[in-house]
C-alpha positions in Angstrom: -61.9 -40.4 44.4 -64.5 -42.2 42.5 -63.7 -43.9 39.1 -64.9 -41.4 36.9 -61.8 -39.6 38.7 -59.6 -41.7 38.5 -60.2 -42.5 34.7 -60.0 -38.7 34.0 -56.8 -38.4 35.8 -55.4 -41.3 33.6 -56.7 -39.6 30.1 -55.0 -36.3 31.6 -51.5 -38.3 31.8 -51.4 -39.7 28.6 -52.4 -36.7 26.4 -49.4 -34.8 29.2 -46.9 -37.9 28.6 -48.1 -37.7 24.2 -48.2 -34.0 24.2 -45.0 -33.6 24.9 -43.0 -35.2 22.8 -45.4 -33.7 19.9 -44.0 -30.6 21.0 -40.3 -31.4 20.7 -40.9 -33.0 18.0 -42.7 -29.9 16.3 -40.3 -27.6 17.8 -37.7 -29.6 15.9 -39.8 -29.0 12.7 -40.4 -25.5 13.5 -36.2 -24.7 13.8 -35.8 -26.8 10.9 -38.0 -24.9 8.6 -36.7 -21.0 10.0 -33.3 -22.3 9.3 -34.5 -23.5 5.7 -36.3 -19.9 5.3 -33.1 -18.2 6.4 -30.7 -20.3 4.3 -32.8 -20.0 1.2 -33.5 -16.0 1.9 -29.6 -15.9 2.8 -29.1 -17.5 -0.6 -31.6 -15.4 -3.0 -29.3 -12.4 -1.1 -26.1 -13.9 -1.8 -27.4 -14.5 -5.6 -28.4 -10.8 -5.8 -25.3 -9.8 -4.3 -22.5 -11.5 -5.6 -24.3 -13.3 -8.4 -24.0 -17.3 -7.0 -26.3 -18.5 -4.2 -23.0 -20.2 -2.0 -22.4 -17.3 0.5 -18.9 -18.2 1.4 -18.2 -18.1 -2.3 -19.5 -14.7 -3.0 -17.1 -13.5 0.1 -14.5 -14.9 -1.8 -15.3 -13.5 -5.4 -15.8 -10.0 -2.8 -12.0 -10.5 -1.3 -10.5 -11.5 -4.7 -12.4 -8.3 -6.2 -11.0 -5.7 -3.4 -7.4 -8.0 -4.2 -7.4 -7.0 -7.7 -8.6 -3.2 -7.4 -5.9 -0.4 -7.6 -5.2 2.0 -4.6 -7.0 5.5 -5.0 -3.9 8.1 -4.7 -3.7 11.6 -4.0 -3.9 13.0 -7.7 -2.6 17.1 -7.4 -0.4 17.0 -10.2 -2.9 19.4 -11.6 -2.1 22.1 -8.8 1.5 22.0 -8.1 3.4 21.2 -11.9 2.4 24.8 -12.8 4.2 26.0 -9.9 7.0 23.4 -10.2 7.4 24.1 -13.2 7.6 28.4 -12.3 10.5 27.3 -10.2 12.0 24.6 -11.7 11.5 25.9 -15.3 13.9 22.6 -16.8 11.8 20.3 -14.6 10.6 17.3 -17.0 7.6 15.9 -15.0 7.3 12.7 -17.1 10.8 12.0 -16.7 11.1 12.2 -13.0 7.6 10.5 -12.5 9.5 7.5 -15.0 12.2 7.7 -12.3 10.3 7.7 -8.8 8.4 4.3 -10.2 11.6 3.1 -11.3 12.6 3.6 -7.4 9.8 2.7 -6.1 10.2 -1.0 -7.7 13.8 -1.0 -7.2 13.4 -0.4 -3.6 10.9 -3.1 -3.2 13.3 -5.5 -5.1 16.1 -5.0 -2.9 14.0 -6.1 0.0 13.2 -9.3 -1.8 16.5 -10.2 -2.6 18.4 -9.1 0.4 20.4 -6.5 -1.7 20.6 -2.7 -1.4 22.9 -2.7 -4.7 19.5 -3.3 -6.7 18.1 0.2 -5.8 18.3 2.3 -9.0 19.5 5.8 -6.9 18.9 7.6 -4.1 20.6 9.7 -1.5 22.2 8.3 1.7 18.9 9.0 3.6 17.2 6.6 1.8 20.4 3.9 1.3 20.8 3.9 5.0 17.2 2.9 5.0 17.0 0.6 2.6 20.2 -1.1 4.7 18.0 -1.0 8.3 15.5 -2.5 6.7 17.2 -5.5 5.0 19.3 -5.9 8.5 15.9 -6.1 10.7 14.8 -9.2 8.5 18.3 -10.8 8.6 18.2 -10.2 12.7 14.6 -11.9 12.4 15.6 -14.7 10.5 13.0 -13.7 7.9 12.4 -13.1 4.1 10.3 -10.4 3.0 9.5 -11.3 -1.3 7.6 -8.7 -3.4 6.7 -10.7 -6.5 5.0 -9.3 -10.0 5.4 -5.7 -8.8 2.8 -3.9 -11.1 2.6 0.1 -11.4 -1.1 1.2 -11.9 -0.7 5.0 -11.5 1.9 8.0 -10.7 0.7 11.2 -9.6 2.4 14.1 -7.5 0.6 14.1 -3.9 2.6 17.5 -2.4 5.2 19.9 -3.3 6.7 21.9 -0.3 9.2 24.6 -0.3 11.3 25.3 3.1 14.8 26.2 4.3 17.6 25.3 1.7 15.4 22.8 -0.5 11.8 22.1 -2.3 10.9 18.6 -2.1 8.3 17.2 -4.0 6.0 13.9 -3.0 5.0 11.3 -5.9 2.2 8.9 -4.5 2.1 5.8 -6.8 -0.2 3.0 -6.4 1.0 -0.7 -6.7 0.6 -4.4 -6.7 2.4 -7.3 -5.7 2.3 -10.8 -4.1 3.9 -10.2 -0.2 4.8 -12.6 2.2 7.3 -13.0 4.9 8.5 -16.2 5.3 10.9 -17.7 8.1 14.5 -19.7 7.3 12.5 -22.8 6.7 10.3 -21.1 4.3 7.2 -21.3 6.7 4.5 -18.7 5.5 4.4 -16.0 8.3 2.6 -12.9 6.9 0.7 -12.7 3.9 -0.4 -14.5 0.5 1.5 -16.0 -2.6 -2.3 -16.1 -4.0 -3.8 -13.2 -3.3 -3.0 -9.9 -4.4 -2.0 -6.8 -2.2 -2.7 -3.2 -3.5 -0.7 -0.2 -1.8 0.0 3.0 -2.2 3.6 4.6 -1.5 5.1 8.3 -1.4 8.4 8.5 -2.8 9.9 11.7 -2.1 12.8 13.6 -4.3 14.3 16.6 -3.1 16.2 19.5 -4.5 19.0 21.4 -2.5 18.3 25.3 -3.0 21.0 26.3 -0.3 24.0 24.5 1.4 24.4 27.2 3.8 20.7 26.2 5.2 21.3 22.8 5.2 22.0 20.9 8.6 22.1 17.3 7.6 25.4 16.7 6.7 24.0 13.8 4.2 22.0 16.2 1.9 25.2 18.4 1.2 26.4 15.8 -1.2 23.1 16.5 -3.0 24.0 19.5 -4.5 24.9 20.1 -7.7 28.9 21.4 -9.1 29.9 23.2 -11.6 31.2 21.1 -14.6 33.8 23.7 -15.4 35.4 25.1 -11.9 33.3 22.5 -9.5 32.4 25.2 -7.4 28.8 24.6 -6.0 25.7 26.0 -7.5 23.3 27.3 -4.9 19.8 29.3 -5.5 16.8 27.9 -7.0 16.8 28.1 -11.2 20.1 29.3 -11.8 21.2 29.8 -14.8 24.9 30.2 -15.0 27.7 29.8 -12.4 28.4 32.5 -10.9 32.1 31.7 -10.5 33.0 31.0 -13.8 29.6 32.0 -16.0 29.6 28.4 -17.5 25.6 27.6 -18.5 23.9 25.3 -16.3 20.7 25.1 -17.3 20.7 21.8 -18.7 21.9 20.7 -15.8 18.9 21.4 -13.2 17.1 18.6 -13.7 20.3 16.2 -12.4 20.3 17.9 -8.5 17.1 16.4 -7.4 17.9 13.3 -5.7 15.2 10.9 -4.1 15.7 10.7 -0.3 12.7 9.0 1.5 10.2 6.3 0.5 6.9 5.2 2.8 4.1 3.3 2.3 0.9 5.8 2.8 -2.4 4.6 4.5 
């Protein structure tokens, strides 16, 4: 090889040996700006979005928003108080709604202090429940707290009519601060900070007919008659049939509420 060649060869080396840590280097640039372009379109998104241009905050503000927004319930008050109220003429709707929230936030406050005396009422269905429940956690060696339980709304969800009773479903939606904590206090499930919207179906039932009953428990539901104490079946009845004392006023005390379950 001549030295023409050889001189070539050497120009060929060094512009290989500069060239290519020019194109590192310019690859470098080139990731550094895309990740720039993305951060600053992920921002201008995140700005239009949520209203701030930090992403992770506007996930937050999103999660804190979804926190603080009341459960949608199952609103057909509309369609079954008319016939409710066709069977059930004495039936005070606001009344009983006043008292399935009342059990609703009872029942939740047992659980958070260990005690099924705090339940307002109930039947033995829903005691015995209530009692399970609390046991589990004390088996566990855990605390389950409901704190600043808040009613948003109360609406009747189903009303069904079948052998020896009519039961009727209120679906209320609610808010608290859950957590389950161990002995030591250690945070095992959920937030003191964040809020947790649920819905529930609380269920009261009314006894038409012992004679079509076959739990044993609902037969204490029933309702007597305050003159002879002989029990009052049949749906609406007016008077004993015993003794002919009036019992009209008296309908709206046999419902009893027997089951309560958080809905999805």
């Amino acid at each position: 090889m001549n030295d023409s060649g050889v001189l070539m060869g050497q120009v060929i080396g060094g512009v290989v040996c500069l060239g290519i840590p020019l194109l590192v280097v310019g690859s470098v640039f080139y990731v550094i700006w895309r990740l720039r372009r993305l951060a600053e379109k992920a921002a201008r998104l995140s700005e239009e979005a949520f209203g701030t241009s930090d992403l992770r905050e506007g996930f937050r503000q999103v999660e804190q928003e979804y926190a603080a927004t009341p459960k949608s319930v199952s609103a057909m008050t509309s369609l079954y108080l008319p016939k409710i109220k066709k069977d059930f003429p004495e039936f005070q709707y606001d009344e009983m709604k006043s008292r399935a929230e009342n059990v609703l936030t009872s029942y939740l406050l047992a659980v958070d202090g260990m005690n099924p005396g705090v339940l307002t009422e109930g039947n033995r269905e829903l005691r015995d429940r209530l009692e399970m429940h609390i046991q589990m956690l004390k088996g566990a060696r855990k605390r389950e707290y409901y704190k600043s339980v808040k009613i948003h709304r109360t609406e009747i969800s189903d009303y069904k009519k079948g052998s020896g009773r009519c039961i009727i479903t209120f679906q209320t939606a609610v808010q608290y601060y859950h957590t389950v904590k161990d002995e030591e206090g250690k945070l095992l499930e959920g937030s003191s900070e964040m809020l947790t919207q649920s819905k529930y179906n609380t269920d009261v039932i009314y006894i038409q007919d012992r004679e079509l009953i076959k739990d044993e428990r609902d037969l204490s539901l029933g309702l007597n008659c305050p003159n002879c104490g002989a029990p009052i079946d049949g749906t609406g009845r007016k008077v004993c049939e015993y003794c002919g004392t009036p019992i009209v006023e008296l309908n709206i005390y046999a419902w009893s509420f027997s089951n309560l379950t958080e809905a999805k």
